[in-house]
VMD Tcl script that draws the C-alpha trace (Angstrom):
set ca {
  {-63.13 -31.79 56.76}
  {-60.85 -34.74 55.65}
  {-59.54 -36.61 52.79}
  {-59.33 -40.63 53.54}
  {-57.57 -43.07 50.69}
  {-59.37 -43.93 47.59}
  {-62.87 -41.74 48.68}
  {-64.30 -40.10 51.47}
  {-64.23 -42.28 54.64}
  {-67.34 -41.25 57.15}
  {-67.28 -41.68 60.77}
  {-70.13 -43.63 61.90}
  {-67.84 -45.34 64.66}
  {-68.68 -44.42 68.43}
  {-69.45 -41.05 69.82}
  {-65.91 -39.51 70.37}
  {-64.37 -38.96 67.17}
  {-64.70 -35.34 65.67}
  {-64.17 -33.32 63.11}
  {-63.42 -29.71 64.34}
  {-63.82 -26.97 62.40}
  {-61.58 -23.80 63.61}
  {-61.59 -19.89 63.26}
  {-58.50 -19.86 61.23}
  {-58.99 -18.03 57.78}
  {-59.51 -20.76 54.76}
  {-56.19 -21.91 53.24}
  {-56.42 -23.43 49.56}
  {-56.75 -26.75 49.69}
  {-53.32 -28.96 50.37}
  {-53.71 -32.46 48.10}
  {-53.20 -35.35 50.86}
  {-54.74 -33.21 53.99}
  {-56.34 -35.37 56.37}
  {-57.33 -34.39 59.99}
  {-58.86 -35.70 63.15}
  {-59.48 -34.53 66.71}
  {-60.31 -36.86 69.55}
  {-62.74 -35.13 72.17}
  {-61.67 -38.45 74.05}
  {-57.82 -39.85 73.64}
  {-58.22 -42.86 71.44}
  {-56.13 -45.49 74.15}
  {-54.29 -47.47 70.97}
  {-52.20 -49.29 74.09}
  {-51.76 -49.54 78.21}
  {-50.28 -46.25 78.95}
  {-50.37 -44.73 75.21}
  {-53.30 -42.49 73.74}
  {-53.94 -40.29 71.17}
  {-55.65 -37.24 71.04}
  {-55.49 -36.12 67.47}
  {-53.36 -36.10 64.45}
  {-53.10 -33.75 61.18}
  {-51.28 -34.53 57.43}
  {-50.20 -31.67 55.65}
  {-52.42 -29.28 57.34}
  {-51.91 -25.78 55.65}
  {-51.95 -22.98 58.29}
  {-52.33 -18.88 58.01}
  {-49.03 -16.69 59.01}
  {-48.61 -16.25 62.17}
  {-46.98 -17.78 65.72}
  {-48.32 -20.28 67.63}
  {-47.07 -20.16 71.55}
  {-48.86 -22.43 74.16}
  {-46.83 -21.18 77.28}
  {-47.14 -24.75 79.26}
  {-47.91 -26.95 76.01}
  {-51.20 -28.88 75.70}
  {-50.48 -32.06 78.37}
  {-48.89 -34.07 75.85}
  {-46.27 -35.19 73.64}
  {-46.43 -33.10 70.45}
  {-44.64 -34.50 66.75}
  {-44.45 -31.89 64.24}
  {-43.22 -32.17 60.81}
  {-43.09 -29.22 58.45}
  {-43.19 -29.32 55.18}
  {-42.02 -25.61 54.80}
  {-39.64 -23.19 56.27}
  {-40.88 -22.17 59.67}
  {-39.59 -21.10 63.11}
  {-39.66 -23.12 66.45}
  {-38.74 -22.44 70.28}
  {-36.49 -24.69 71.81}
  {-36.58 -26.54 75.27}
  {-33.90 -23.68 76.10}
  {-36.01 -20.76 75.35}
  {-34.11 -20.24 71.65}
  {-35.78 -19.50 68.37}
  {-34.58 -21.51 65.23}
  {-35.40 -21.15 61.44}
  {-35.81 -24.47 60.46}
  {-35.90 -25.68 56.51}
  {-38.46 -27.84 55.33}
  {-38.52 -31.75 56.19}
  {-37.80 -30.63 59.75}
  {-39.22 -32.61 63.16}
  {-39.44 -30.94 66.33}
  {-40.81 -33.09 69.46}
  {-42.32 -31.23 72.44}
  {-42.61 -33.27 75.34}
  {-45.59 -32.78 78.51}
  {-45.20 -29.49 79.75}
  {-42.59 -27.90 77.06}
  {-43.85 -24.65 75.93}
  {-44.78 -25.00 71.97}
  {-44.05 -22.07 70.22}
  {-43.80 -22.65 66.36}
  {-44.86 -21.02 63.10}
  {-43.84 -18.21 60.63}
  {-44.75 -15.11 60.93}
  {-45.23 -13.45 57.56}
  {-45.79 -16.95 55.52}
  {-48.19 -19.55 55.67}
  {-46.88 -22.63 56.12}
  {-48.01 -26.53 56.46}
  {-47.00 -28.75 58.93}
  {-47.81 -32.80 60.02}
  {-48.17 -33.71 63.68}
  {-49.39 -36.08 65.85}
  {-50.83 -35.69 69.86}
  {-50.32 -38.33 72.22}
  {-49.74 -38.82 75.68}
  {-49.45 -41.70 78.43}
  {-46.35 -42.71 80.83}
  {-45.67 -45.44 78.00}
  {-44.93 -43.15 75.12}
  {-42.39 -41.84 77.20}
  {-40.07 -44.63 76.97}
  {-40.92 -45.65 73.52}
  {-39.55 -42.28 72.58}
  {-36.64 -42.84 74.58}
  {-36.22 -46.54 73.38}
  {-36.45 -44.86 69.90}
  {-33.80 -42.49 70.61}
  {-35.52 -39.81 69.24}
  {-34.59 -36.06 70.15}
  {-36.95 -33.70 72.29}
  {-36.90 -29.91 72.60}
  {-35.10 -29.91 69.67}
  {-35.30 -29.77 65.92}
  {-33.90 -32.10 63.81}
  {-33.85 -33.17 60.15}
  {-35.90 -36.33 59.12}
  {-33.86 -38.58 56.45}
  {-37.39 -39.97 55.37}
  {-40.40 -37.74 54.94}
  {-42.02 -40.52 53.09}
  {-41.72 -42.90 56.21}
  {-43.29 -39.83 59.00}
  {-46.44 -39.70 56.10}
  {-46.71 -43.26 55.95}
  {-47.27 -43.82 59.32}
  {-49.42 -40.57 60.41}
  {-51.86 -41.82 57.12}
  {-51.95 -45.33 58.49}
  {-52.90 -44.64 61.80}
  {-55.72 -42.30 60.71}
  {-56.82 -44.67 58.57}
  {-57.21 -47.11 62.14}
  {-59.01 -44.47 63.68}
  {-61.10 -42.80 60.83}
  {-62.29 -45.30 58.81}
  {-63.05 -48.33 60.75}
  {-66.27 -48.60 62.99}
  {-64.10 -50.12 65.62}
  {-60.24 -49.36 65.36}
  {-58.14 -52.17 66.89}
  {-55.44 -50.68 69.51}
  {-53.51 -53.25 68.95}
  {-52.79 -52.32 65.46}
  {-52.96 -48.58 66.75}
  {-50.67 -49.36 69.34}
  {-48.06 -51.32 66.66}
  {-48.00 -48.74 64.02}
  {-47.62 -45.53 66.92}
  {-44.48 -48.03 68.41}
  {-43.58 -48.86 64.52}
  {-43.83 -45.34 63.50}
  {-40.95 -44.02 66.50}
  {-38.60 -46.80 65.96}
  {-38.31 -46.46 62.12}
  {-38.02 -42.79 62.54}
  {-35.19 -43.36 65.33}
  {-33.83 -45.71 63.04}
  {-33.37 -43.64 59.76}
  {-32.28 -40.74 62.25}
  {-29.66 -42.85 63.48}
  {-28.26 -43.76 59.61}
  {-28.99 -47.63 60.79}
  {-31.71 -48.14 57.96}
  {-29.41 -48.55 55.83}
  {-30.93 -49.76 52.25}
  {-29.33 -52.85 50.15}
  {-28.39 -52.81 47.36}
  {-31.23 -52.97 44.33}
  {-29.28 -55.42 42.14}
  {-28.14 -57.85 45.22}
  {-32.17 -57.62 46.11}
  {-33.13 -58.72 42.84}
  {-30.53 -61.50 43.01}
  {-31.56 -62.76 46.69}
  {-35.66 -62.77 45.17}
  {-34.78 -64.85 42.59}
  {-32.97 -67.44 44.91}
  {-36.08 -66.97 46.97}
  {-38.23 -67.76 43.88}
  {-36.71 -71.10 43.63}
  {-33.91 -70.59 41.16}
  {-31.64 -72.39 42.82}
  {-29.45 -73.66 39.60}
  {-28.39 -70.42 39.36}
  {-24.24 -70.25 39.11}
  {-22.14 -68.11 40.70}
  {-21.06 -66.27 37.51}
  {-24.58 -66.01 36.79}
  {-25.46 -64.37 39.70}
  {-22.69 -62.01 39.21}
  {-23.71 -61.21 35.57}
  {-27.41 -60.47 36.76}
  {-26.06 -58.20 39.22}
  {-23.71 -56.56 37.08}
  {-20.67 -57.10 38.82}
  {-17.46 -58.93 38.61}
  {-17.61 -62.19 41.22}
  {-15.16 -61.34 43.71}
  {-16.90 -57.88 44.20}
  {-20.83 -59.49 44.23}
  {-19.67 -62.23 46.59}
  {-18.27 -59.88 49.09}
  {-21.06 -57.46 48.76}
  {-23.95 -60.22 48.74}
  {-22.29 -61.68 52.30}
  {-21.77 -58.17 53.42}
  {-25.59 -57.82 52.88}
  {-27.04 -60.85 53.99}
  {-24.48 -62.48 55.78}
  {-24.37 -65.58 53.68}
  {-21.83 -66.20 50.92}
  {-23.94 -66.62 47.40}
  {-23.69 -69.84 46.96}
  {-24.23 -70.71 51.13}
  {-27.24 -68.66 50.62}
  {-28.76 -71.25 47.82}
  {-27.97 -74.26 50.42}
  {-29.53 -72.52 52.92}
  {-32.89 -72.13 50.71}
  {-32.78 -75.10 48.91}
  {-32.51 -77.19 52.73}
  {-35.20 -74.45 54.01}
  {-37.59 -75.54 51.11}
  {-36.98 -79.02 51.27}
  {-37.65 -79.66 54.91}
  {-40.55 -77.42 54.49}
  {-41.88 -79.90 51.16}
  {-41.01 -83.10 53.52}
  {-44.68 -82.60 55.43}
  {-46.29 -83.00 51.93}
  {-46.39 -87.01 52.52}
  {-47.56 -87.48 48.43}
  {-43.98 -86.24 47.53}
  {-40.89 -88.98 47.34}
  {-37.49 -87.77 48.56}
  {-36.29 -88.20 45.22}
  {-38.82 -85.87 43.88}
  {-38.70 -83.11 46.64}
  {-34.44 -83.56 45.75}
  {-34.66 -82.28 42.12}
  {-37.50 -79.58 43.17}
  {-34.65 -77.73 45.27}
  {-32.21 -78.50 42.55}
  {-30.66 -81.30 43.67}
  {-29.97 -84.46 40.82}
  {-28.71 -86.65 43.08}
  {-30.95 -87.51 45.91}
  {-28.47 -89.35 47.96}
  {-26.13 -86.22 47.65}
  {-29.33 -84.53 49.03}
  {-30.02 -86.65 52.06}
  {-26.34 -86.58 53.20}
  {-26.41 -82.87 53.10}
  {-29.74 -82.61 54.56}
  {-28.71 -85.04 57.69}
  {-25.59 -83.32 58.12}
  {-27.43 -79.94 58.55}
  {-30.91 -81.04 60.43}
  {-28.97 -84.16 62.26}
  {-31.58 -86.42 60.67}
  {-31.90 -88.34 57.51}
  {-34.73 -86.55 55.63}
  {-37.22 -89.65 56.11}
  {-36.52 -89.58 59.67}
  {-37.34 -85.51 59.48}
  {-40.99 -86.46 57.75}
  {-41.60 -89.70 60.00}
  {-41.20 -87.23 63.31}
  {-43.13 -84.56 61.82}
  {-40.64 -81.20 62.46}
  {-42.67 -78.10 62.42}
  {-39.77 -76.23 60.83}
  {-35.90 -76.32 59.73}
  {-33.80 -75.30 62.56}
  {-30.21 -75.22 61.08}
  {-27.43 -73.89 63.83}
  {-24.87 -72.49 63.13}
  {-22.47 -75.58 63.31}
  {-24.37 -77.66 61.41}
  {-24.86 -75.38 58.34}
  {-21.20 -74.61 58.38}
  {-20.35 -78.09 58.23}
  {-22.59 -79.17 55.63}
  {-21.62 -76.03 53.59}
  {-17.74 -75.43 54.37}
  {-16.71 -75.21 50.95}
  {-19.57 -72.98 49.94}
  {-19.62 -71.09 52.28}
  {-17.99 -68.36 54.03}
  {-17.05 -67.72 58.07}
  {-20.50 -66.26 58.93}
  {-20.66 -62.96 61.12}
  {-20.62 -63.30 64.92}
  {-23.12 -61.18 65.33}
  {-25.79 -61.27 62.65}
  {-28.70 -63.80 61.63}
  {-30.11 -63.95 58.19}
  {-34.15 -62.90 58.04}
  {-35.50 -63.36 54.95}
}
mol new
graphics top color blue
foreach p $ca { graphics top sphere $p radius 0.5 }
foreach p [lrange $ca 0 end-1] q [lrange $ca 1 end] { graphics top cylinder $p $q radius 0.2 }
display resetview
């Protein structure tokens, strides 16, 4: 009685997994619904288990109350007005898009008792999922709006994927996207993922994509901004002034192109948009500390440019780069 991506996925994976019909009156059917019950917690990591999970489950009107709770940690999502109980005894109305986290031993007491309503949730348990939902700073015992419904479907429809619709889920993927799944949550709830902007983005891929000729007013123009205000807002972003940013990929690439031993310097120079390959290898020493031929002869497994030495080989590129931050592409 579940919807998997692109068809019907059917458990033929070991006895444990089941599909449990209840008493409930039918509901019409809710597009994306997907459930699954566990008769035995699926362990997805040491000290972290799951015990079943639901996505847009529609359910009757009516109150649910489970006095002591059901032994486990308890994520709920609904997707339409309903009312919950809190850790302190209190009932709240809560709007749609609302979370509400139970914890071992919390009474559960949620529903709405004259509509039907559908809800998302997720059953786990384990001394470990304790502190990942502390680490993830994520309320419990009370409700709370979720910035990014999107993100809470995303991850409750990947990890039934794991469990439903391979013969033999890996818990180490289990175990990633559960962990994965409370830190981006604690992360949007926090106003930390915050998103760049779409026009720097498309800027920064095309520097990625090799276009490293690129000027500065171009860049600009392809943003749609003046330059003063895209420079500032591309190192605000990414922590590298526009122009430092094309050193920094154009030195990435070329140490990278050095293994390939059929390539002269001169050659791999003008790939990363350099014309003069002795302007190339000065810059290159003065950021890797070795000539590029000496870079190929000892093999280096990858670029490692400090601080320091990018600054010097870039100081009139670039700007002071933040204390604090490191570029990850």
């Amino acid at each position: 009685m579940f919807e998997a991506k692109e068809g019907m996925c059917f458990l033929t994976k070991y006895a444990g997994i089941l599909f449990m019909l209840t008493s409930q009156p039918l509901l019409p059917a809710t597009p994306g619904f997907k459930r699954l019950f566990s008769v035995h917690p699926t362990v997805v990591r040491e000290g972290v288990s799951i015990r079943g999970l639901g996505i847009r489950e529609p359910m009757p009107a009516g109150l649910i109350r489970r006095r002591t709770g059901t032994g486990d940690f308890l994520f709920m999502l609904f997707h339409d007005a309903a009312v919950v109980g809190t850790k302190e005894g209190r009932q709240l109305s809560v709007s749609p898009d609302t979370v509400m986290v139970w914890a071992p031993g919390m009474e559960q007491h949620y529903g709405h008792s004259r509509d039907s309503f559908r809800h998302s949730w997720l059953h786990a348990s384990g001394p470990r999922l304790g502190e990942m939902v502390k680490a993830a700073r994520i309320p419990v015992g009370q409700p709370f709006r979720t910035p990014d419904v999107a993100l809470f479907l995303q991850c409750l429809s990947a990890l039934h994927h794991e469990m439903a619709c391979q013969f033999q889920p890996d818990f180490r993927i289990l175990g990633n996207l559960l962990e994965n799944c409370l830190r981006e949550t604690g992360r949007a709830l926090r106003g930390s993922a915050v998103a760049l902007n779409g026009s720097l983005l498309a800027v920064r891929r095309q520097i990625d994509g090799g276009a490293y000729r690129l000027t500065l007013p171009e860049m600009a123009r392809s943003a749609g901004m003046p330059v003063t205000t895209f420079s500032a807002r591309f190192r605000k972003a990414f922590g590298f002034s526009p122009k430092g940013y094309v050193i920094h990929c154009r030195l990435s690439h070329a140490a990278h192109l050095l293994r390939n031993e059929n390539l002269t310097v001169s050659e791999i120079a003008d790939r990363v948009g350099y014309d003069d390959p002795f302007h190339f290898s000065k810059l290159f020493k003065k950021s890797f500390r070795v000539s590029p031929a000496i870079w190929r002869r000892q093999g280096k497994s990858a670029p490692k440019v400090t601080r320091r030495s990018f600054l010097t080989a870039s100081s009139r590129f670039l700007l002071p780069l933040p204390s604090r931050r490191r570029f990850e592409p």
